[in-house]
GUMAR-106048 format. One record per residue (C-alpha): residue in one letter; y, x, z. Coordinates in Angstrom, 3 decimals. Last residue first. Layout:
% residues N
residu = a; y = Y; x = X; z = Z
...
% end
This chain:
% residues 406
residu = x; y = -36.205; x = 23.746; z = 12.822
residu = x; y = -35.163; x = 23.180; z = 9.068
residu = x; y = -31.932; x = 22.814; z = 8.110
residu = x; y = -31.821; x = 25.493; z = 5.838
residu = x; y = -35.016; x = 24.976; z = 4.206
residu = x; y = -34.161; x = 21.994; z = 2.981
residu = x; y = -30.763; x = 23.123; z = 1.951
residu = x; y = -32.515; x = 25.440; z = -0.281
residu = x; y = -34.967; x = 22.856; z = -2.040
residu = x; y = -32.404; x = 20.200; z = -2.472
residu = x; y = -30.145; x = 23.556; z = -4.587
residu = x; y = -33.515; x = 23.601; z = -6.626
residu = x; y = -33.217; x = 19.952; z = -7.130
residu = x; y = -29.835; x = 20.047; z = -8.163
residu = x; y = -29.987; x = 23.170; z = -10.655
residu = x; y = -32.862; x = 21.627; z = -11.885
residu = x; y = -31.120; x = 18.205; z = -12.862
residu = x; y = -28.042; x = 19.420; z = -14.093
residu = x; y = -29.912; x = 21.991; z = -16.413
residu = x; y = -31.964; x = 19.115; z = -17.661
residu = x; y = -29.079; x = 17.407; z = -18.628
residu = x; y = -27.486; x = 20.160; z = -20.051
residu = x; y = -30.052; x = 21.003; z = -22.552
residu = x; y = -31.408; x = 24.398; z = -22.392
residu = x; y = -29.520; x = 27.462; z = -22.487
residu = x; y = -28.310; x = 28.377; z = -19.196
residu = x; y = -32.744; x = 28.539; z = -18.616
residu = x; y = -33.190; x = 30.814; z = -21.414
residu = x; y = -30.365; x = 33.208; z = -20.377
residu = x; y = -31.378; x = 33.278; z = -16.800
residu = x; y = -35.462; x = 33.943; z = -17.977
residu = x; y = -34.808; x = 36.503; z = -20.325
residu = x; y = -32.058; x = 38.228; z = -17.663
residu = x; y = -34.726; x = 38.454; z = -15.079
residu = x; y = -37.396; x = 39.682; z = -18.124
residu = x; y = -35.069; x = 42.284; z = -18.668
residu = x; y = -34.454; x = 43.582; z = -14.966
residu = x; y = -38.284; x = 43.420; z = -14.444
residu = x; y = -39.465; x = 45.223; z = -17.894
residu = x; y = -36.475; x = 48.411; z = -17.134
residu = x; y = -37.512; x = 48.414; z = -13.372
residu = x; y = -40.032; x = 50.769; z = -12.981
residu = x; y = -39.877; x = 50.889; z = -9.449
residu = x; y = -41.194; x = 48.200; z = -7.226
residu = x; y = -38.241; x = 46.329; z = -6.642
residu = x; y = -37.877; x = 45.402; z = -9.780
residu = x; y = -40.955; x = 43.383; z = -8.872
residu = x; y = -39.228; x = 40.867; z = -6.580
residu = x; y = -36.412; x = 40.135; z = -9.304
residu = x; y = -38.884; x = 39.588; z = -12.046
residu = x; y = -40.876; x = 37.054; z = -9.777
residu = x; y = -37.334; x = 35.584; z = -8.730
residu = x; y = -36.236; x = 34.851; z = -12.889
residu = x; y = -40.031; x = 33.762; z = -12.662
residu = x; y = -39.358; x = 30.613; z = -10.640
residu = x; y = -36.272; x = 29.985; z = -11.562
residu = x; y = -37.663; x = 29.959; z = -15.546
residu = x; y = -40.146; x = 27.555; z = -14.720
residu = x; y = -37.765; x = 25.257; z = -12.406
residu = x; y = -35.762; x = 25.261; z = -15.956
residu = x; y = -38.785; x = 24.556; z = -18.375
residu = x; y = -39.625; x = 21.935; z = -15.583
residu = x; y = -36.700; x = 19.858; z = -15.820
residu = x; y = -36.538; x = 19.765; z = -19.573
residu = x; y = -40.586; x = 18.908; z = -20.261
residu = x; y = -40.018; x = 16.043; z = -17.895
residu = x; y = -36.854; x = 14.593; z = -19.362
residu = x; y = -38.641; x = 14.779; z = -22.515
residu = x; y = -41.859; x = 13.068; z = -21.316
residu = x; y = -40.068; x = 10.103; z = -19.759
residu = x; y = -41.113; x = 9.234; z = -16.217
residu = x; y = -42.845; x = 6.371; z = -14.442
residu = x; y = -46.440; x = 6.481; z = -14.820
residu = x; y = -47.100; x = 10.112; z = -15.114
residu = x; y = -44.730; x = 10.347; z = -12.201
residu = x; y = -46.613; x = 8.246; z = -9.664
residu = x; y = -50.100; x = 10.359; z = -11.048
residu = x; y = -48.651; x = 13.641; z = -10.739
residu = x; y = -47.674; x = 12.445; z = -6.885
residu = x; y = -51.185; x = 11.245; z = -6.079
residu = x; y = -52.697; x = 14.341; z = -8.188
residu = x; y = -50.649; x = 16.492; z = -5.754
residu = x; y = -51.393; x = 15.140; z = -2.599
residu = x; y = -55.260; x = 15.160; z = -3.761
residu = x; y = -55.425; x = 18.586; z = -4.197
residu = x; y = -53.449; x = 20.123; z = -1.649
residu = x; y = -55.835; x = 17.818; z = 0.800
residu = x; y = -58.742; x = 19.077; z = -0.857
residu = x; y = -57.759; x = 22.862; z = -0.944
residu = x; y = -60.944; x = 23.475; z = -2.664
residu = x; y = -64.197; x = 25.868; z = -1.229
residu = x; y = -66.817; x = 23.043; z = -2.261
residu = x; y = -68.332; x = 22.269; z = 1.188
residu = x; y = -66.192; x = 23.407; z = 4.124
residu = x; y = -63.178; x = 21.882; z = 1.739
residu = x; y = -59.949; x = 24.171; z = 2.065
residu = x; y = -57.309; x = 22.935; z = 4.343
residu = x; y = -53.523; x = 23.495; z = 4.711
residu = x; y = -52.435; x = 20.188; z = 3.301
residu = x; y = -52.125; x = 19.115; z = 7.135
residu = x; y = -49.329; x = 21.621; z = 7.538
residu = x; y = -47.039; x = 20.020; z = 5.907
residu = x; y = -44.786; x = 21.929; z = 3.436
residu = x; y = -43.060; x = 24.637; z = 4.598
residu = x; y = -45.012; x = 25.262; z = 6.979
residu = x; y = -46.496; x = 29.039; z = 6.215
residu = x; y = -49.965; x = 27.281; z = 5.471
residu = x; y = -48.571; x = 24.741; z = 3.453
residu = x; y = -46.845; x = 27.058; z = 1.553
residu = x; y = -50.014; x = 28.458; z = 0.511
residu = x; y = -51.701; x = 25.356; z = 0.234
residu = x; y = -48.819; x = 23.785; z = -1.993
residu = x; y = -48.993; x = 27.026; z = -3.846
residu = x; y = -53.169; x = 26.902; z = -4.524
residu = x; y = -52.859; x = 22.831; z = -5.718
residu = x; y = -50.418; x = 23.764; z = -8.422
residu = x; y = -52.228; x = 26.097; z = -9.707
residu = x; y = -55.100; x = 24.009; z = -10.109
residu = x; y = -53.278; x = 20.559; z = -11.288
residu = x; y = -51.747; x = 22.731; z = -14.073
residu = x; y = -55.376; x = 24.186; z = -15.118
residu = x; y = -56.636; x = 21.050; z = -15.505
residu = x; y = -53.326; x = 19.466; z = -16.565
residu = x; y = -53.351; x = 22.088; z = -19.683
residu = x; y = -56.937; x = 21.648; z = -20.705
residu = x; y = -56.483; x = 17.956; z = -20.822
residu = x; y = -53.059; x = 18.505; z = -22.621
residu = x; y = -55.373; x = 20.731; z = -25.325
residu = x; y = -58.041; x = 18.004; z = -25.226
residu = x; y = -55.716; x = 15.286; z = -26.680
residu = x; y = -54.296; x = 17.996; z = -29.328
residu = x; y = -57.901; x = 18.706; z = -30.212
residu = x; y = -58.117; x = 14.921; z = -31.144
residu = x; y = -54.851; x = 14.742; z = -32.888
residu = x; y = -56.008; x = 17.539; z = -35.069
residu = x; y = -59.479; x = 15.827; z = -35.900
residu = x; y = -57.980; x = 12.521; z = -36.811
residu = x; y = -55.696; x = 14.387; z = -39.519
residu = x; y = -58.770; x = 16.577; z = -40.607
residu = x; y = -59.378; x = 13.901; z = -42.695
residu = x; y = -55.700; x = 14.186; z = -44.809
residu = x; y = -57.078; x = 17.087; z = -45.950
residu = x; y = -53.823; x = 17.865; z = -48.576
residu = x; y = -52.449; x = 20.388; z = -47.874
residu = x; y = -49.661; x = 17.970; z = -46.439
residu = x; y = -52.053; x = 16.340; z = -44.500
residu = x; y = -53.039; x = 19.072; z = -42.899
residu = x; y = -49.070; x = 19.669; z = -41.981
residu = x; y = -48.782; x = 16.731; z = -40.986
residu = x; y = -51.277; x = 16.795; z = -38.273
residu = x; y = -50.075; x = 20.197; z = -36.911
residu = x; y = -46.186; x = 19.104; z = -37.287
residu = x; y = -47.010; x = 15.944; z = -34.624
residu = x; y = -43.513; x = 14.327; z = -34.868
residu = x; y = -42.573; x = 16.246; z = -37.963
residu = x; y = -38.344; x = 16.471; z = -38.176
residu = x; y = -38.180; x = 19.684; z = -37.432
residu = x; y = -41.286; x = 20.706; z = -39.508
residu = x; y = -39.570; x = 19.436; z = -42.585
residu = x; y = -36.409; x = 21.070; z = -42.180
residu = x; y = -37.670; x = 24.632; z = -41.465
residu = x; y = -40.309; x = 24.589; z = -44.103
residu = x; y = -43.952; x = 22.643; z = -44.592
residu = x; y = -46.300; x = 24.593; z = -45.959
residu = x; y = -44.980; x = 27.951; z = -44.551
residu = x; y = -44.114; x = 27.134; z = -41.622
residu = x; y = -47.324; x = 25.393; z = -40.706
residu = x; y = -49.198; x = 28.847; z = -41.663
residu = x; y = -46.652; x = 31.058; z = -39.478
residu = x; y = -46.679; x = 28.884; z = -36.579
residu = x; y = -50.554; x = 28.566; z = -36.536
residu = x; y = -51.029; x = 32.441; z = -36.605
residu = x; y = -48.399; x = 33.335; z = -34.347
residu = x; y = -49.265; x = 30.713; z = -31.967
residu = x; y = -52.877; x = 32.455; z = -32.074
residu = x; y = -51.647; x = 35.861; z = -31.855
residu = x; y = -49.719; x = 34.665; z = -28.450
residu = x; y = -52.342; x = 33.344; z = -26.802
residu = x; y = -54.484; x = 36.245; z = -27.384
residu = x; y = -51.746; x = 38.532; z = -26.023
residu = x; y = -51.102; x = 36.824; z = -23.118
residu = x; y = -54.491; x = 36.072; z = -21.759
residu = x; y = -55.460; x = 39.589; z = -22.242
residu = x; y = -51.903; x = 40.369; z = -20.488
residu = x; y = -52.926; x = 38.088; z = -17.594
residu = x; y = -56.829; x = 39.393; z = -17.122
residu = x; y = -56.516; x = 43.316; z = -16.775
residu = x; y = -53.848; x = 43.250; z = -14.151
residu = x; y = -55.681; x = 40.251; z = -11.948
residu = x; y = -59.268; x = 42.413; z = -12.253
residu = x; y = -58.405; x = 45.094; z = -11.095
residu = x; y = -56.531; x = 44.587; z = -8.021
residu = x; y = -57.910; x = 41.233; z = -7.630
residu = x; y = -61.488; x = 42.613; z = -7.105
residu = x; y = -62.991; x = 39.261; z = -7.646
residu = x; y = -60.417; x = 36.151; z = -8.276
residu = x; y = -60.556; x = 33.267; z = -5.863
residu = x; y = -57.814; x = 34.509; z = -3.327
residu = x; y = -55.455; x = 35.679; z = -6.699
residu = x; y = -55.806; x = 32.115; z = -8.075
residu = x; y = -51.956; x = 31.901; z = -8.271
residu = x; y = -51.890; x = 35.353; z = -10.545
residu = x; y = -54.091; x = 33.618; z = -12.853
residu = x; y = -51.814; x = 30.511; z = -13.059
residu = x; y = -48.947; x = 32.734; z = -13.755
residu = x; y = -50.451; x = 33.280; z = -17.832
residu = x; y = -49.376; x = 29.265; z = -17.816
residu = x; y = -45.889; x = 30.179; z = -18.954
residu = x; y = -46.349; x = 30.625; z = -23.118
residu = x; y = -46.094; x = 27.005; z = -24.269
residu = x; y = -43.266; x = 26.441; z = -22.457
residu = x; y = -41.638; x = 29.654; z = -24.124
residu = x; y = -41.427; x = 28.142; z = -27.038
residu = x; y = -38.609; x = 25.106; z = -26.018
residu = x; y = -36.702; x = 28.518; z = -24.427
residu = x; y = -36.992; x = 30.359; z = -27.684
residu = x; y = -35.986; x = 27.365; z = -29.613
residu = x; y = -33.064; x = 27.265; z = -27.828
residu = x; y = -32.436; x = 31.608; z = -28.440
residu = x; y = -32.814; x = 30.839; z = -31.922
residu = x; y = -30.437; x = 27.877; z = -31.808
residu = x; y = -27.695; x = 29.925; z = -30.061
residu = x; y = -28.079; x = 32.843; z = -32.022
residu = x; y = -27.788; x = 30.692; z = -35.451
residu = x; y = -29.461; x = 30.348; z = -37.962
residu = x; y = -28.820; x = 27.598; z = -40.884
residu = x; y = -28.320; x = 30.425; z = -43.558
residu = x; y = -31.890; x = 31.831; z = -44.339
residu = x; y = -34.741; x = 33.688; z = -42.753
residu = x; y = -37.923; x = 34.025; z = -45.310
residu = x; y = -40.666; x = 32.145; z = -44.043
residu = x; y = -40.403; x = 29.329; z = -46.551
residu = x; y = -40.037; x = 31.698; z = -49.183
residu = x; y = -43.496; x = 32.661; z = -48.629
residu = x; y = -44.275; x = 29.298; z = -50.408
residu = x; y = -47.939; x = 27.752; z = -49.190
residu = x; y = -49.159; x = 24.671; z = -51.155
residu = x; y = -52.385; x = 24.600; z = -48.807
residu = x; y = -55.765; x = 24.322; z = -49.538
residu = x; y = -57.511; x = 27.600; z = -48.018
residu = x; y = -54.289; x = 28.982; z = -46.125
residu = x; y = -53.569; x = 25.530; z = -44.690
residu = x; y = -57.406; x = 24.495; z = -44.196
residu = x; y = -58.036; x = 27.947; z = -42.900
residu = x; y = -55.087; x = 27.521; z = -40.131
residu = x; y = -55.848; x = 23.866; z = -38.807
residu = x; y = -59.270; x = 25.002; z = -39.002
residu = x; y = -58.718; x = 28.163; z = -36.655
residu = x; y = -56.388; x = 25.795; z = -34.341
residu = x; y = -59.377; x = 23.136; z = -34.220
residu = x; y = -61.312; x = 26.125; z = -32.973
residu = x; y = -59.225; x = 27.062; z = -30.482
residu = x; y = -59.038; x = 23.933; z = -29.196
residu = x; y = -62.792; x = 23.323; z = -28.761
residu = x; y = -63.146; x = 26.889; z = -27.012
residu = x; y = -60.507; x = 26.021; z = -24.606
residu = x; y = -61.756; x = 23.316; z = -23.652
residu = x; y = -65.393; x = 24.364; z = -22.698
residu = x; y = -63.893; x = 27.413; z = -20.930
residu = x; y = -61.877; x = 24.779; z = -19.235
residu = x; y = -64.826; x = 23.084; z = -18.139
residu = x; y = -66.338; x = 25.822; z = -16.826
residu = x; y = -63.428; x = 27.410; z = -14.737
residu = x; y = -63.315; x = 23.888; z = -13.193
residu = x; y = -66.595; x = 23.943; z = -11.989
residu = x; y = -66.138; x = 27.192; z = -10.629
residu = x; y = -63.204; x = 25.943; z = -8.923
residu = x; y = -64.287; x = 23.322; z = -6.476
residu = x; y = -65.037; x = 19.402; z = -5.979
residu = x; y = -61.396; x = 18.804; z = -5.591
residu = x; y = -60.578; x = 20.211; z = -9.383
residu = x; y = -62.817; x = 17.627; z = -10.930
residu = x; y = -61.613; x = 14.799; z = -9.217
residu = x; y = -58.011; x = 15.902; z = -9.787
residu = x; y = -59.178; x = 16.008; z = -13.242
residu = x; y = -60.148; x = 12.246; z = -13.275
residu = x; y = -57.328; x = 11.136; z = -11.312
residu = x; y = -54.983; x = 13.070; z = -13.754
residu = x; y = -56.688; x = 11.737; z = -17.085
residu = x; y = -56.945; x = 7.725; z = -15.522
residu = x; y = -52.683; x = 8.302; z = -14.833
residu = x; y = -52.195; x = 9.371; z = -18.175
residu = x; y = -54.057; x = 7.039; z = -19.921
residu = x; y = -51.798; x = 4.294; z = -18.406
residu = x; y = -48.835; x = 6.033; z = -19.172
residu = x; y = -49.169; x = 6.164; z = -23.058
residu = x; y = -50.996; x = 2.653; z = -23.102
residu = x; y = -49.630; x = 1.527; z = -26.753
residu = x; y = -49.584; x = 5.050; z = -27.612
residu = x; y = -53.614; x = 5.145; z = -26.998
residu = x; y = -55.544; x = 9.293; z = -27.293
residu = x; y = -52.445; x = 11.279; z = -28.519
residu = x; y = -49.467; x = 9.320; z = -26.454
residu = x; y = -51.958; x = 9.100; z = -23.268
residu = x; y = -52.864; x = 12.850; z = -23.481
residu = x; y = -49.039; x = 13.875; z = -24.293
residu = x; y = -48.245; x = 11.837; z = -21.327
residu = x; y = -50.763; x = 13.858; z = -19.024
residu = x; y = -49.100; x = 16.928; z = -20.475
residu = x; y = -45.931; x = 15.628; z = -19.323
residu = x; y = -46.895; x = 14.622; z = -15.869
residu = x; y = -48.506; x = 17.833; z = -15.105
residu = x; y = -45.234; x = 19.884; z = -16.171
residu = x; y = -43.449; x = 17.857; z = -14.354
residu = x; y = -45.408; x = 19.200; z = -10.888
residu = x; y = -45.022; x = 22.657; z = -12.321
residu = x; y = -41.659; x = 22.359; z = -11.957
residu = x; y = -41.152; x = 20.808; z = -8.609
residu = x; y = -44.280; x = 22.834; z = -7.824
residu = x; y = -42.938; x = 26.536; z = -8.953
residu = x; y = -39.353; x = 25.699; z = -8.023
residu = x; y = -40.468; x = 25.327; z = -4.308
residu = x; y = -42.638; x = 28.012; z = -4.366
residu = x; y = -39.922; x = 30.178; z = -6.011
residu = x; y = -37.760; x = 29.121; z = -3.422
residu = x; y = -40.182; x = 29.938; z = -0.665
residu = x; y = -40.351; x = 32.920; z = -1.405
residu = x; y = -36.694; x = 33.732; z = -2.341
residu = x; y = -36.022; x = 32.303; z = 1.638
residu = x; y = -39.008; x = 34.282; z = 3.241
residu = x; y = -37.717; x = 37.826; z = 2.032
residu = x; y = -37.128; x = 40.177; z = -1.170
residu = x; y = -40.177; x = 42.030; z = -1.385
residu = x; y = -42.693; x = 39.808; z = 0.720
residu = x; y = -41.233; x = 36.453; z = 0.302
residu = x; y = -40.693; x = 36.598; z = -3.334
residu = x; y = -44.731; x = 37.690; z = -3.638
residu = x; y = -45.902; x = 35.492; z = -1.819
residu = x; y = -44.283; x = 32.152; z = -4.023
residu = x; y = -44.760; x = 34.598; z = -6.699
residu = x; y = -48.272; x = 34.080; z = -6.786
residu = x; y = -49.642; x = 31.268; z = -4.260
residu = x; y = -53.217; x = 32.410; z = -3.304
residu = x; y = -53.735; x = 35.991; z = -2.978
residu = x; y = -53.949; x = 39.140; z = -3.966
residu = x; y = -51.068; x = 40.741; z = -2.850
residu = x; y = -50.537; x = 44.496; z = -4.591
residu = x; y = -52.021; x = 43.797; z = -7.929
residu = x; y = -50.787; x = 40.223; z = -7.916
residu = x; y = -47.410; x = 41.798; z = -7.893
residu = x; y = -47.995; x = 44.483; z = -11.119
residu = x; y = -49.497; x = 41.355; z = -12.699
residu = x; y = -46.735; x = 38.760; z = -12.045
residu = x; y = -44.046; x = 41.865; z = -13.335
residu = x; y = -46.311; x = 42.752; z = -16.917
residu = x; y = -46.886; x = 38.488; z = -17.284
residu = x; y = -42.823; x = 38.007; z = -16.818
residu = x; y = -41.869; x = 41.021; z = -19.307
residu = x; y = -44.448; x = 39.896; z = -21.481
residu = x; y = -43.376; x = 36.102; z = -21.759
residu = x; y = -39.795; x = 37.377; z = -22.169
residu = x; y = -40.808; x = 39.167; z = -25.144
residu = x; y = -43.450; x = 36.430; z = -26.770
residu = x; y = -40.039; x = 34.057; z = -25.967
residu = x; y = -38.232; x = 36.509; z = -28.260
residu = x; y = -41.024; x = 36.474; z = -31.089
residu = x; y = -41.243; x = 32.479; z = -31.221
residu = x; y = -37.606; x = 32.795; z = -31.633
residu = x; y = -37.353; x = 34.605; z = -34.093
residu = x; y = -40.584; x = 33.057; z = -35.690
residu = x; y = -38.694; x = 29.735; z = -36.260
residu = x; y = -35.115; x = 31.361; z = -37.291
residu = x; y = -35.852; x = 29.470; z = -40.899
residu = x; y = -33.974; x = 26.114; z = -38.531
residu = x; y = -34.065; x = 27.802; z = -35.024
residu = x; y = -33.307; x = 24.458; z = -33.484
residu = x; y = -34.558; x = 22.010; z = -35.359
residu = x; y = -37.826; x = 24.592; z = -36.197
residu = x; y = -37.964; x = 24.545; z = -32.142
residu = x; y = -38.618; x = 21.026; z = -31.845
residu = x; y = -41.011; x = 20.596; z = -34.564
residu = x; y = -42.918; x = 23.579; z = -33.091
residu = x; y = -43.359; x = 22.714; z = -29.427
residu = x; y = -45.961; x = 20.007; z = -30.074
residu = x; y = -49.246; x = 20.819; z = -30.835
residu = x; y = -48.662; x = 24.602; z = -29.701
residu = x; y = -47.025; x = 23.286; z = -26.507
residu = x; y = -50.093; x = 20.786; z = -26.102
residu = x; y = -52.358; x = 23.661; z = -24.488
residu = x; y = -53.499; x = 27.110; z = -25.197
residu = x; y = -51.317; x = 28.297; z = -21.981
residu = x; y = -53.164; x = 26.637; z = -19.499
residu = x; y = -56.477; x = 27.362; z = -21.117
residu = x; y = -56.071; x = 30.594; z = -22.055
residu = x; y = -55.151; x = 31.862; z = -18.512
residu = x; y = -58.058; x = 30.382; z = -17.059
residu = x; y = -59.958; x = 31.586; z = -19.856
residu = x; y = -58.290; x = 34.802; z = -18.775
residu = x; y = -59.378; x = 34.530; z = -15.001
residu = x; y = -62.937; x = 33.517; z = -16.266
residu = x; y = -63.448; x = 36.418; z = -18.259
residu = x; y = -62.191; x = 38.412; z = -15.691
residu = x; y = -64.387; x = 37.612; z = -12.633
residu = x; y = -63.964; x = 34.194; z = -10.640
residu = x; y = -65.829; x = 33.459; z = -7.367
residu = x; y = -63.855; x = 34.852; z = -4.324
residu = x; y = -64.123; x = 31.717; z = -1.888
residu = x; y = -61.073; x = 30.576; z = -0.709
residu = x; y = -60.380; x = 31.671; z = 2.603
residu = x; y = -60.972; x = 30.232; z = 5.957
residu = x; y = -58.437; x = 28.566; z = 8.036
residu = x; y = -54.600; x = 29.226; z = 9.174
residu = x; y = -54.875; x = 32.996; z = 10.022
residu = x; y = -57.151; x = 33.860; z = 7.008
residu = x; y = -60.241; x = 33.699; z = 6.962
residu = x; y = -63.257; x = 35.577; z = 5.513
% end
């Protein structure tokens, strides 16, 4: 099968590997380090706003699969903006999607370096994405297998960060219970630092070329995906909440770890920051992946260069895509800050689905579409204003780009 620019990818992923997929880019540092964050922002609000990102998260998953559905293929709302609302939303959300998703990669390969060697933050995160650029180039079946592998480790350090709370734990209900400091402006903050940890459901609809019976399978996968993810943050938030508080979580650098500690296991410290380390891997993996299938696709409509518009004869990756993008992950995993890169690409994020939500409301049905549109807006107003500056400017570089092309 080709398609008018080269061959296909190679259709090689059922369901259980489209939500592991899922899992695995969504299961990822956010849970590890999203909370402290949000509790200084929602204060006792925590699971308020865990509850409205879980909302907007739906709304965007229930749109992507309704889209994927219909085109299944590689590049998610990247197609499907160009084929309900026309070339120019297209490519903007491709655009947004690897500006965005692009700092996302760096910032989960500096939460591997700050986990696994402080000292050498950037240098570990440069060896972790040449390694798992490596591993994506030589083809996507073995990358469905390792992050099956991944995601089963982290999910299990969750469970024992969760048993050892509940088992050990001095746990005070009255921790949960919503007090004074809330406010709808924090709540709805913490729901956009929360939602991070929610967004990598779109990676299945980007593997739509490499996913068996798309139509079914694509629908069935991202909502799985979304739904486990989302009982297991639920689980963990809930537990760390309530042995720590509001105030104490916000000002926990790694809340999971301390909050261990707290209940007193201070050994299962070292085992926390380990799966936190794997999460990020599990993260980039799947980061680098998606990634890799938008450049191609874009690459293949020119508006990106051509040249990246390859997949391997031999192992069925877009190698070029591939590399170009670990290259560039890599120059920014060594230069950037990991705050200004979680910022920027929460708001290229939100672009990106804001025009996902747009494209299916289009479709009919348009109660889910038209909220998870305004979800994404408000969130994105909402974060800091630096890193609104910044992705309002880039995305506004990506427009007049395509203006003046030939």
């Amino acid at each position: 099968m080709s398609t008018p620019d080269g061959p296909a990818l190679r259709r090689r992923l059922g369901i259980f590997d489209a939500v592991i997929i899922g899992l695995g880019s969504m299961i990822g540092a956010g849970i590890f380090a999203a909370l402290g964050p949000a509790a200084a922002s929602a204060g006792t609000g925590l699971l308020v706003g865990l509850a409205i990102a879980a909302v907007v998260a739906y709304c965007n998953a229930t749109s992507s699969a309704r889209l994927a559905a219909i085109y299944p293929q590689s590049g998610g709302t990247y197609v499907y903006g160009r084929e309900r609302l026309g070339p120019f939303w297209g490519y903007l959300a491709g655009w947004s999607f690897v500006v965005g998703k692009t700092a996302s990669c760096a910032a989960m390969a500096l939460t591997v370096g700050a986990y696994v060697w402080p000292e050498y933050a950037h240098a570990i995160a440069v060896a972790a994405v040449v390694a798992l650029t490596a591993v994506n180039y030589a083809g996507i079946q073995k990358s469905a297998v390792l992050t099956r592998v991944i995601v089963a480790v982290v999910l299990a350090v969750l469970a024992a960060v969760v048993v050892v709370i509940l088992g050990f734990g001095d746990l005070d209900s009255a921790r949960l219970a919503l007090g004074g400091d809330i406010t709808a402006g924090g709540v709805l903050e913490a729901a956009g630092l929360l939602f991070f940890a929610f967004a990598g459901y779109a990676r299945i609809a980007t593997l739509g070329e490499e996913v068996r019976d798309p139509a079914r399978t694509i629908p069935r996968a991202i909502p799985i995906a979304l739904f486990i993810a989302l009982a297991v943050y639920a689980a963990v938030a809930t537990a760390v909440l309530a042995e720590l508080g509001s105030q104490t979580l916000a000002s926990a650098a790694a809340p999971l770890a301390d909050a261990v500690s707290a209940a007193g296991v201070p050994g299962m410290e070292p085992v926390v920051r380990t799966g936190a380390a794997i999460a990020a891997l599990g993260s980039l993996l799947a980061l680098i992946l998606g990634v890799s299938r938008t450049t191609l696709a874009m690459a293949r409509d020119r508006h990106l260069p051509h040249a990246l518009a390859v997949v391997h004869p031999k192992f069925g990756s877009p190698h070029r895509a591939e590399i170009a993008v670990g290259v560039v992950v890599g120059v920014l995993a060594a230069t950037v800050d990991l705050r200004g890169a979680i910022g920027f690409s929460s708001f290229a994020v939100l672009t990106y689905y804001a025009i996902a939500n747009a494209s299916a409301f289009t479709l009919g049905r348009k109660a889910i579409p038209a909220l998870g549109f305004i979800g994404c807006l408000l969130l994105a107003v909402l974060l800091p204003l630096p890193s609104v500056v910044a992705g309002v400017c880039v995305v506004a570089l990506g427009a007049v780009a395509y203006r003046l092309r030939p």
